[in-house]
C-alpha positions as CSV (number, residue, x, y, z in Angstrom):
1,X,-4.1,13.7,-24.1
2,X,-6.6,12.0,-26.3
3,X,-8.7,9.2,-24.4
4,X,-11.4,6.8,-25.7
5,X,-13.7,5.6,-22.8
6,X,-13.5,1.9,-24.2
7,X,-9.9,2.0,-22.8
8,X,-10.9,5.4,-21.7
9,X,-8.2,4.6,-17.6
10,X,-4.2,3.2,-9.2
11,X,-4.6,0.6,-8.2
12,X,-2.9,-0.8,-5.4
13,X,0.1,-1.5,-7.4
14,X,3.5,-2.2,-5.2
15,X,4.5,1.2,-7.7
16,X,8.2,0.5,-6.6
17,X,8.0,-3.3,-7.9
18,X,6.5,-4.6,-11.6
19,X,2.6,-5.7,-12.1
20,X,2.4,-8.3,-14.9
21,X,-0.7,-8.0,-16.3
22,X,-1.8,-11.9,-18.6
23,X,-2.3,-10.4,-22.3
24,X,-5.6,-12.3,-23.0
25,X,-7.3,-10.0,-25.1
26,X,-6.2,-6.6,-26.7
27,X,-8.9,-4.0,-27.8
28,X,-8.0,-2.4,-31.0
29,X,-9.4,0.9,-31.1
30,X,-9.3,4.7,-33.0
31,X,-10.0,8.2,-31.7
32,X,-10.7,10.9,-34.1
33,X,-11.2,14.5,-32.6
34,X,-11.2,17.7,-34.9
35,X,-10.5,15.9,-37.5
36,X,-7.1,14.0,-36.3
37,X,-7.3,10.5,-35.8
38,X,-5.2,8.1,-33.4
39,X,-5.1,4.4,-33.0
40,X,-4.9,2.6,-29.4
41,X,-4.9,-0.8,-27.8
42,X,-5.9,-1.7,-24.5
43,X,-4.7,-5.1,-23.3
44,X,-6.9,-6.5,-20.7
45,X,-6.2,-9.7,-18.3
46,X,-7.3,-10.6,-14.4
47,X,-9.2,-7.4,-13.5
48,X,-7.2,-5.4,-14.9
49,X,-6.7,-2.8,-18.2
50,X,-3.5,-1.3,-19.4
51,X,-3.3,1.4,-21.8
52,X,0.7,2.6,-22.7
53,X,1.4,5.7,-24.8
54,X,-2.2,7.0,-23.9
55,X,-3.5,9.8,-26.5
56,X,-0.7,8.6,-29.0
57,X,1.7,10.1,-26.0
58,X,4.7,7.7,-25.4
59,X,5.4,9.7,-22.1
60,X,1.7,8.4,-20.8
61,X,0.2,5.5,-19.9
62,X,-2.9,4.1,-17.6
63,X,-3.6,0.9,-15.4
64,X,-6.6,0.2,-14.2
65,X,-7.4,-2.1,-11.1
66,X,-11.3,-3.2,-11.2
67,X,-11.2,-5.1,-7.9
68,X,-10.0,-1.4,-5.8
69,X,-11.7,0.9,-8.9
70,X,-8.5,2.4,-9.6
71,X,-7.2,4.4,-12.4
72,X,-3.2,5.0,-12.2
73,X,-1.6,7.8,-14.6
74,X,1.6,7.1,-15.2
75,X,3.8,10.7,-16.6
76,X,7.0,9.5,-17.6
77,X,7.9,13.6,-18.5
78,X,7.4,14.3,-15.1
79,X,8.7,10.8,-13.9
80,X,5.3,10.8,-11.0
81,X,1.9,9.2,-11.3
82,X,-1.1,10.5,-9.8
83,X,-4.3,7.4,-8.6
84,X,-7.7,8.2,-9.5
85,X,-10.7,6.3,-7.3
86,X,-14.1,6.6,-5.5
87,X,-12.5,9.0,-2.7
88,X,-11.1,11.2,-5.2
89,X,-14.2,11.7,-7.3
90,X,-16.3,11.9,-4.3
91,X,-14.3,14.8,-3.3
92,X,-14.1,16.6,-6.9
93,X,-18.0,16.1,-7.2
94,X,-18.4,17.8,-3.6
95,X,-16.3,20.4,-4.6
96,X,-17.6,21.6,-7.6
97,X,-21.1,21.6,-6.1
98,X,-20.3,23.9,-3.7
99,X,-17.8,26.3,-5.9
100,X,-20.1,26.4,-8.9
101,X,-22.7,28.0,-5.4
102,X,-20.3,30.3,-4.8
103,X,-19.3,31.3,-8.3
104,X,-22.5,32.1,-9.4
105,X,-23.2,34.7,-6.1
106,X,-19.9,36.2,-6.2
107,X,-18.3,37.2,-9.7
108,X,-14.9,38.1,-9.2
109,X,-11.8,37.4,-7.9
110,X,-12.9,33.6,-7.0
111,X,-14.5,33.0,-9.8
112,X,-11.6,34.2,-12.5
113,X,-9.9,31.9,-9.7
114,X,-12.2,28.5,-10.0
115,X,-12.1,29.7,-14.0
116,X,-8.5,29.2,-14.6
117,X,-8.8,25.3,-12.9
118,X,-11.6,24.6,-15.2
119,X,-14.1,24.8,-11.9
120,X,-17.7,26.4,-11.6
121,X,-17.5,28.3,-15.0
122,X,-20.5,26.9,-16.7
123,X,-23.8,25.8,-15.6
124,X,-24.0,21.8,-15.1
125,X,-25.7,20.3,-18.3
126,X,-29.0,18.8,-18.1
127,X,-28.3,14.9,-17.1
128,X,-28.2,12.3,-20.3
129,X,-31.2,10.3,-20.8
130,X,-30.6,7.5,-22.3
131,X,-32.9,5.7,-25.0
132,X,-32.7,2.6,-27.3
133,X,-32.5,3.7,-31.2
134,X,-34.3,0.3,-32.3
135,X,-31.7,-0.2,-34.1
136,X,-28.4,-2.4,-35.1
137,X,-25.3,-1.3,-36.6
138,X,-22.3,-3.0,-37.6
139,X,-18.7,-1.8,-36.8
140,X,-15.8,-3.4,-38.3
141,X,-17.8,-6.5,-38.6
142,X,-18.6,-6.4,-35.2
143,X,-22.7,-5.9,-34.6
144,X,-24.0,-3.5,-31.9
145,X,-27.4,-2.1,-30.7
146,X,-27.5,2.2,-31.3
147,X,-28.0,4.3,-27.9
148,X,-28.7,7.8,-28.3
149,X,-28.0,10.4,-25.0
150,X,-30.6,12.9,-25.2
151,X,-30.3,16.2,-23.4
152,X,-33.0,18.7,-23.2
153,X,-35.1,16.4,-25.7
154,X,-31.9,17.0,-28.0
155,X,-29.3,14.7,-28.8
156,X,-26.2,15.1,-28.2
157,X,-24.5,12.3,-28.1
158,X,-24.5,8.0,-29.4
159,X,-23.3,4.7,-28.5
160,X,-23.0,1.8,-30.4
161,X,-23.3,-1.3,-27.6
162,X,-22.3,-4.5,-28.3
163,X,-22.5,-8.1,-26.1
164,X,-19.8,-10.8,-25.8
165,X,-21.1,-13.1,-27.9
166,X,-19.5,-10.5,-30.8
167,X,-16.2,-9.9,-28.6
168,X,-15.7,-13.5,-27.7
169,X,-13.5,-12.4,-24.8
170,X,-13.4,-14.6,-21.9
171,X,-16.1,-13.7,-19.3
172,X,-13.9,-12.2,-17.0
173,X,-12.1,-9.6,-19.5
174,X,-15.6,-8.8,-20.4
175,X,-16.2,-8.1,-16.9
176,X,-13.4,-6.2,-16.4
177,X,-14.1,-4.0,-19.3
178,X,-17.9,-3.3,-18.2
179,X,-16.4,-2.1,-14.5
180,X,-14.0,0.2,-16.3
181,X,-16.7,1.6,-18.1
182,X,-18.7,2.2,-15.2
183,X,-16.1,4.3,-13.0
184,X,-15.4,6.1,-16.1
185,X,-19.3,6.8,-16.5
186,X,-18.9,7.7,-12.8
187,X,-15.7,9.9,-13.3
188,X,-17.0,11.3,-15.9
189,X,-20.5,12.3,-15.2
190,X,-19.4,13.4,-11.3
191,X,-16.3,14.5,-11.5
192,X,-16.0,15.8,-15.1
193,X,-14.2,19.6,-13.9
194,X,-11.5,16.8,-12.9
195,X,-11.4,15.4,-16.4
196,X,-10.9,18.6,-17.9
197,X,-8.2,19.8,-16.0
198,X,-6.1,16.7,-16.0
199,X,-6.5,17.3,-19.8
200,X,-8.2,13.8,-20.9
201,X,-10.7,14.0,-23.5
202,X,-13.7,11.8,-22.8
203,X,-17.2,11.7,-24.9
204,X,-19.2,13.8,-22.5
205,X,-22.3,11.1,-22.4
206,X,-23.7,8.9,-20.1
207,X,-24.1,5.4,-20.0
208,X,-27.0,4.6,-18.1
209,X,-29.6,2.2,-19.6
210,X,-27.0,1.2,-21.9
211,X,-26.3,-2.8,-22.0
212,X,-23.4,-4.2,-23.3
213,X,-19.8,-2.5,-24.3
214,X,-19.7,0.2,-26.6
215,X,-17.6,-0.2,-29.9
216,X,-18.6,3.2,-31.2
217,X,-18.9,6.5,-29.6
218,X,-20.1,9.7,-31.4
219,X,-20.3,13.1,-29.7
220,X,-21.6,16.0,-31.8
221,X,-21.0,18.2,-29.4
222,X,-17.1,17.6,-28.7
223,X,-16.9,16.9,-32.7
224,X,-15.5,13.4,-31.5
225,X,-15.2,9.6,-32.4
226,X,-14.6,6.4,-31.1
227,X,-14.5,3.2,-33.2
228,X,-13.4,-0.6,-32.3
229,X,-11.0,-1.9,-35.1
230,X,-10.3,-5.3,-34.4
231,X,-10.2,-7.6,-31.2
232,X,-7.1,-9.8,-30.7
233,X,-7.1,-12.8,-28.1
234,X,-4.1,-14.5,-26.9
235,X,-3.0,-16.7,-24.0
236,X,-0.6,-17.5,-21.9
237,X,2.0,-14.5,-22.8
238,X,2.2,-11.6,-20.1
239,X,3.4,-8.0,-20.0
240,X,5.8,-6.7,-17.3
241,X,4.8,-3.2,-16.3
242,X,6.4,-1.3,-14.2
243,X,6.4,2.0,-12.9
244,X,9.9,2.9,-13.3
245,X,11.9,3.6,-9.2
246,X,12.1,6.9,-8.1
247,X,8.5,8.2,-9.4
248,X,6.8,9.9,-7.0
249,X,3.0,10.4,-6.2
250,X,1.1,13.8,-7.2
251,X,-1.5,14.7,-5.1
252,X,-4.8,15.4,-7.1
253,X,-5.6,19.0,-7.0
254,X,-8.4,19.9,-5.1
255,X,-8.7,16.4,-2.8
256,X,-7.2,15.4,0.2
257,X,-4.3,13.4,-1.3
């Protein structure tokens, strides 16, 4: 499943009942990896950011909850949804701290163990530094200031950031988007063994130092691509979601629920 991080997402959802969700602005967007592209839209209203058919997958979808930092996945194959938060990446981060300790004393049965869950295989990169390019580029008519991640004096990685006064979302879907972006930096850059083996692709980059939203995403690294297309406002309309009755809840591996 293919996942930008400007969807790139639970919540305390009553998962038995609907969540309407106010469709004030919808995010546009394209994903190209290995040379196959997708489009996506994430529609975003009262804290909140839903993204259906996930990774161009119609059996996936994902709701996130700013005010409890939530991400829900939602697998209609599998009819179950598994919640993402703090606790969860907390406990993934401790985790593979103390596996990759282990992995690299004793090679072995544990380790070909860890391997196949994605776990304490490779050494942790260097952290991202991020730096200001000095420079502005423009994305689908929409302006934004160039970040480049730098790893080991080597980039690796760039981000196009833009401000609300190119969006013109309302403050609070601006909001919103900038804390989804932040637990994903989170999940991302502390839990990113969990990442991998819950199969979402995310640009492996920081975005510390970084101001703004970013409308482009470039990772040389991962050979992939994140652009912003358009950015559609609307009012007053809602969308019903609901996590069909009779899902259940899948524990995340590894964490204590």
């Amino acid at each position: 499943m293919h996942i930008s991080i400007l969807l790139r997402a639970g919540l305390l959802l009553a998962f038995s009942a609907s969540l309407t969700v106010g469709h004030a602005a919808t995010i546009n967007f394209s994903i190209e990896e290995q040379g196959s592209t997708v489009q996506q839209k994430a529609q975003v209203r009262n804290g909140r950011v839903l993204v259906k058919q996930a990774g161009n997958d119609p059996n996936q979808d994902l709701l996130f909850v700013g005010d409890k930092r939530q991400l829900v996945m939602v697998n209609h194959r599998s009819r179950s949804y598994m919640v993402i938060d703090d606790r969860v990446i907390n406990e993934i981060a401790a985790l593979s701290d103390s596996v990759t300790t282990v992995v690299e004393s004793q090679k072995g049965v544990l380790a070909d163990l860890m391997g196949t869950f994605g776990l304490g295989q490779d050494e942790k990169p260097a952290r991202a530094v991020m730096k200001d390019a000095g420079r502005a580029l423009e994305i689908n008519g929409y302006r934004c200031q160039l970040f480049q991640s730098f790893r080991d004096q080597n980039i690796d990685s760039e981000l196009c950031m833009a401000d609300n006064s190119q969006l013109k979302i309302s403050e609070e879907d601006y909001k919103t988007l900038q804390g989804f972006m932040a637990f994903a930096d989170q999940m991302l850059n502390r839990a990113g063994s969990l990442i991998s083996a819950l199969g979402l692709t995310l640009p492996q980059m920081s975005m510390q130092g970084a101001k703004g939203l970013p409308i482009g995403m470039h990772s040389a690294r991962q050979n992939l691509k994140v652009r912003i297309i358009t950015v559609e406002k609307s009012g007053g309309q809602g969308v019903n979601y609901n996590v069909p009755e009779g899902y259940s809840r899948s524990p995340v591996p590894f964490t204590s629920g």
